[in-house]
LUMKOL-18502 format. One line per field, with one value per residue (C-alpha): residue number from 1; y, z, x; residue in one letter. Coordinates in Angstrom, 1 decimal. Example, Ala and Ser with C-alpha at 12.3 -4.5 7.8 and 13.67 -1.06 7.14 Angstrom:
BEGIN
resi	[1,2]
y	[-4.5,-1.1]
z	[7.8,7.1]
x	[12.3,13.7]
resn	[a,s]
***
This chain:
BEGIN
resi	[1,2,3,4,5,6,7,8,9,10,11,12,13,14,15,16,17,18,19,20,21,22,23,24,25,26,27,28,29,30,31,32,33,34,35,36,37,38,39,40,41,42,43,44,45,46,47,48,49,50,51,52,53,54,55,56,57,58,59,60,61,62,63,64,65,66,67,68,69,70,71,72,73,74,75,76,77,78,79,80,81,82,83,84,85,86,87,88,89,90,91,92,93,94,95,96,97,98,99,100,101,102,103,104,105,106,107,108,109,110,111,112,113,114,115,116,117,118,119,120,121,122,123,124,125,126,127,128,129,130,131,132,133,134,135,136,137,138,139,140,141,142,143,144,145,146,147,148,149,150,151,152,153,154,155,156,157,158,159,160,161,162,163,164,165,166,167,168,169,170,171,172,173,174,175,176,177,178,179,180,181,182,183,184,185,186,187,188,189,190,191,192,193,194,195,196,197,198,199,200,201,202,203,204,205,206,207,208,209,210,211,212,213,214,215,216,217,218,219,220,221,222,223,224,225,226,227,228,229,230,231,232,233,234,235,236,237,238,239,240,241,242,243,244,245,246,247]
y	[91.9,92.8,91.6,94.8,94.2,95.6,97.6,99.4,97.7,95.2,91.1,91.7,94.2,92.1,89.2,91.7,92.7,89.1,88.4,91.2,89.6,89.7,86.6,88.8,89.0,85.2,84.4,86.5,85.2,81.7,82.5,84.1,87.3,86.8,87.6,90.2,93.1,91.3,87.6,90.4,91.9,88.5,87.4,90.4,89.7,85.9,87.0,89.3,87.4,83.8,85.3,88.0,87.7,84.0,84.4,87.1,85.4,82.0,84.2,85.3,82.5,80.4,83.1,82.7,78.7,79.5,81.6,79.5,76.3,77.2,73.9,74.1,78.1,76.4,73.9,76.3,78.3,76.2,75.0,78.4,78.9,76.1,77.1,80.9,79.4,77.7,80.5,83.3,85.8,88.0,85.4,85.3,82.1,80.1,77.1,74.4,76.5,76.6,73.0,72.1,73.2,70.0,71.4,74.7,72.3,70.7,74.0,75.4,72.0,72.4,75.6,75.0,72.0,73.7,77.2,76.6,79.4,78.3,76.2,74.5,74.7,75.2,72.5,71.3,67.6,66.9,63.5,61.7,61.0,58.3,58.5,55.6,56.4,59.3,60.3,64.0,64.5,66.2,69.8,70.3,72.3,70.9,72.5,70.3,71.3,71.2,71.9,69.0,66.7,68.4,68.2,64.9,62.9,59.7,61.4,63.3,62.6,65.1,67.1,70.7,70.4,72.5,69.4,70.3,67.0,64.7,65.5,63.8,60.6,59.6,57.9,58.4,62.1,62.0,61.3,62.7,65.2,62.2,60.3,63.3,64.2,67.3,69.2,73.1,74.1,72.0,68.6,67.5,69.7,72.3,72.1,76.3,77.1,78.7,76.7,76.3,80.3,80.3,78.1,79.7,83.0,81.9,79.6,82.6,85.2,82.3,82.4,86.7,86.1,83.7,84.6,88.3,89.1,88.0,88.9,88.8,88.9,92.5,90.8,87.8,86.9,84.3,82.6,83.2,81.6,83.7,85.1,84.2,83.0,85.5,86.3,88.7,91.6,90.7,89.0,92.5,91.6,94.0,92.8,93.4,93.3,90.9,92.2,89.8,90.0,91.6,94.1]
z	[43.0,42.6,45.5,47.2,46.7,49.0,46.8,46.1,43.1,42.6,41.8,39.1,37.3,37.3,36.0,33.7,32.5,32.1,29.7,27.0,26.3,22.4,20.9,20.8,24.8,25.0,22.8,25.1,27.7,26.5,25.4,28.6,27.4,25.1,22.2,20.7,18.6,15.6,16.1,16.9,13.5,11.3,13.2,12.0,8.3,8.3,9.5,6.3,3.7,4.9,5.6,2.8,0.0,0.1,-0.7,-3.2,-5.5,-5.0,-6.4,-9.0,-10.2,-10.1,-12.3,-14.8,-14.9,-15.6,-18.6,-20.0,-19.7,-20.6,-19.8,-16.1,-16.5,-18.1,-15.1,-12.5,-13.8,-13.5,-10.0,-8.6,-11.0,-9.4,-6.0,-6.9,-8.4,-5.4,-3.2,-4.9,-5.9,-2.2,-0.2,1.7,1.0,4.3,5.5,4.0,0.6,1.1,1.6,-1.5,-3.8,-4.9,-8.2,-7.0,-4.3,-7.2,-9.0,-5.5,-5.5,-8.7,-8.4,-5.4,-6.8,-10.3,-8.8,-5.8,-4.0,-1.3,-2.9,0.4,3.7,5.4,8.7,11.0,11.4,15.2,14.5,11.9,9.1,6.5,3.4,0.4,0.0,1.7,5.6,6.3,9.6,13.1,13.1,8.9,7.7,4.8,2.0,1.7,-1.8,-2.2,-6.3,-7.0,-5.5,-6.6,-10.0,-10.0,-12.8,-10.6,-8.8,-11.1,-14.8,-17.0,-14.0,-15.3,-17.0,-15.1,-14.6,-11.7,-13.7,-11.7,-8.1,-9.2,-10.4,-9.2,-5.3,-4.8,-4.7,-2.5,0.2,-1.0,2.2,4.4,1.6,1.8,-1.8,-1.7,0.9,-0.3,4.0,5.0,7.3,10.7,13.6,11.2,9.0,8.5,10.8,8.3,5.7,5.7,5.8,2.8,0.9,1.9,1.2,-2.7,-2.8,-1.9,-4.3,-7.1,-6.4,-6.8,-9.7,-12.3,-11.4,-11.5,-14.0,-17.2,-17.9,-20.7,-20.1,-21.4,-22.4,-22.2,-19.1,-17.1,-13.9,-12.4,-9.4,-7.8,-5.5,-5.3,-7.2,-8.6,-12.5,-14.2,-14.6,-11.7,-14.4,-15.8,-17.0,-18.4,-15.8,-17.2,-14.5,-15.7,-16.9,-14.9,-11.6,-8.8,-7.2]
x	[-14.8,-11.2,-9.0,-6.4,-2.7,-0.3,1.3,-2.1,-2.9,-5.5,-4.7,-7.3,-5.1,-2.4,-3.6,-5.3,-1.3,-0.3,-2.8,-1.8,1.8,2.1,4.3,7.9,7.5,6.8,9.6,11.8,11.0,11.3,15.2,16.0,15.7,19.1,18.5,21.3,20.3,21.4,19.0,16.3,16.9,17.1,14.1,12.0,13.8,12.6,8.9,8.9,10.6,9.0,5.4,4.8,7.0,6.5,2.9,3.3,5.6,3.4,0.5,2.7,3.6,0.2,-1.3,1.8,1.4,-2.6,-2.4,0.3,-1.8,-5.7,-7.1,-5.9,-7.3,-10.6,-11.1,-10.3,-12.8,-14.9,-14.9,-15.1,-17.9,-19.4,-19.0,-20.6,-23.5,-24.3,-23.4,-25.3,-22.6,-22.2,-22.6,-18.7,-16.2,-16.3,-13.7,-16.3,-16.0,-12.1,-12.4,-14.4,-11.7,-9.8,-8.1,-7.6,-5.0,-3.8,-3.0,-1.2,0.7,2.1,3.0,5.0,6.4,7.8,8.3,10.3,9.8,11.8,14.8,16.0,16.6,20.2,20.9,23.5,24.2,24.2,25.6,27.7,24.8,25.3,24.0,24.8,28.3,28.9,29.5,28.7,30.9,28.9,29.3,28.7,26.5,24.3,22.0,18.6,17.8,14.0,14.5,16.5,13.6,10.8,12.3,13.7,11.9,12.3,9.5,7.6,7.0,8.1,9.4,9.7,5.9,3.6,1.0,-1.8,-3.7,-0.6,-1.7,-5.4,-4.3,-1.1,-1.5,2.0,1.4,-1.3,0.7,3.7,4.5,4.7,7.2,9.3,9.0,7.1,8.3,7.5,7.3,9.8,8.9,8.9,9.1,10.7,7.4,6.5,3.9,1.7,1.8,-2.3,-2.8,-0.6,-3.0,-6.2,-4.6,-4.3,-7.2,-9.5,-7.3,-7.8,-11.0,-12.2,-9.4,-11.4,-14.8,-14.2,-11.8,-10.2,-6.4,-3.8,-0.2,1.3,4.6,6.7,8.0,10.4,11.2,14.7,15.5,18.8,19.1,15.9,12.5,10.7,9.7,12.4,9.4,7.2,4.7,2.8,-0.9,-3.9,-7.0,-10.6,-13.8,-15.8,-19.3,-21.4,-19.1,-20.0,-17.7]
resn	[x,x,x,x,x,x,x,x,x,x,x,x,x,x,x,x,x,x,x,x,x,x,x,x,x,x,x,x,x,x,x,x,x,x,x,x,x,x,x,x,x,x,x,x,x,x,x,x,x,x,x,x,x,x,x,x,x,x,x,x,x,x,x,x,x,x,x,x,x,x,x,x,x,x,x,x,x,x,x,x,x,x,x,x,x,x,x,x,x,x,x,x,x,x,x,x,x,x,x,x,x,x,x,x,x,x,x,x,x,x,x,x,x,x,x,x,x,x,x,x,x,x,x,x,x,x,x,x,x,x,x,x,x,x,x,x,x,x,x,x,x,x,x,x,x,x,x,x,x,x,x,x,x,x,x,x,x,x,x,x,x,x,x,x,x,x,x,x,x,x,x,x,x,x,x,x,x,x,x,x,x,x,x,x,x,x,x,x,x,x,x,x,x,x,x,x,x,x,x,x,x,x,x,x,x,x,x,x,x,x,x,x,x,x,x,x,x,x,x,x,x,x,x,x,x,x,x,x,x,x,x,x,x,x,x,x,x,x,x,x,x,x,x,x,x,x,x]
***
């Protein structure tokens, strides 16, 4: 039973009201309830650009890196071939399907390694930071460039190769997030929160891709990377349904 309040109400109700707080009136209330009109508005901006666009362009791109190297195409084919078969073809994708996709990770991997969706991160140094032969005074503000270490052939062989085949045999990229060398969603307690929805979003549109459809590129296309990554005509291509696939 639902306990009176004095004001008429009921206790139940309340606790009812305090339950149905969506995140922008926790984050609110967390700040004090200061955020200015403008903070309000580049928050919405940053949930946009980092949560959608993001994705998009990583989709983009993965299909791009695909068709131009048809032995990564011909293996990812075939593990989502593999996984159908043993599905039956409408059976739903679950987490241990997601999870049983080892070169589909390599193939998002790469992709975020030569792409570079996001090319850096901006930051503050709280302290004075030294760094070999350089001092970067408290108070300056410092561009982390994400490119120059993804591409850096002191990491990566043949850096600027779209290579998915590198993240299966190399150790050193296995653990690469924690060496700070592969850092596509940032690191530490800055590490983007949806980093993992990301990847299932792409492993699962991979997936419908190659066993469903086939696809040819309409015209030559390229990867610009100001103001910001994208290809220079969004990447057209001419889809075909499969004959055997299941719609």
């Amino acid at each position: 039973m639902e306990e009176k309040a004095e004001n008429g109400g009921s206790i139940g109700d309340d606790e009812g009201k305090k339950e149905k707080k969506d995140m922008v009136e926790e984050l609110l209330e967390a700040e004090g309830g200061s955020f200015s009109e403008e903070e309000m508005v580049d928050f919405c901006l940053s949930l946009l650009v980092a949560g959608y666009e993001t994705t998009s362009v990583l989709m983009t791109l993965a299909v791009k890196f695909l068709t131009e190297t048809p032995a990564a195409l011909a293996e990812l084919k075939e593990e989502h071939a593999n996984i159908r078969d043993m599905k039956g073809k409408k059976q739903p994708l679950e987490w241990s399907d997601y999870k049983s996709m080892p070169f589909t990770q390599c193939v998002i991997n790469e992709t975020l390694r030569v792409g570079n969706i996001i090319s850096g991160v901006f930051r503050r140094a709280n302290t004075d930071i030294h760094y070999k032969d350089y001092t970067i005074p408290k108070g300056c503000k410092i561009f982390a460039s994400f490119r120059a270490v993804h591409l850096n052939n002191e990491h990566y062989e043949n850096a600027r190769t779209f290579n998915p085949w590198r993240w299966q045999i190399n150790n050193k990229l296995q653990n690469a997030v924690g060496a700070n060398i592969f850092t596509p969603f940032g690191g530490g307690p800055r590490l983007c929160p949806g980093y993992e929805l990301a990847r299932v979003v792409v492993s699962i549109f991979l997936h419908h891709l190659v066993t469903r459809f086939s696809w040819e590129e309409t015209e030559e296309d390229r990867l610009v990377f100001f103001p910001t990554t994208r290809t220079l005509k969004g990447y057209p291509i001419n889809l075909r349904l499969l004959s055997e696939s299941i719609c």
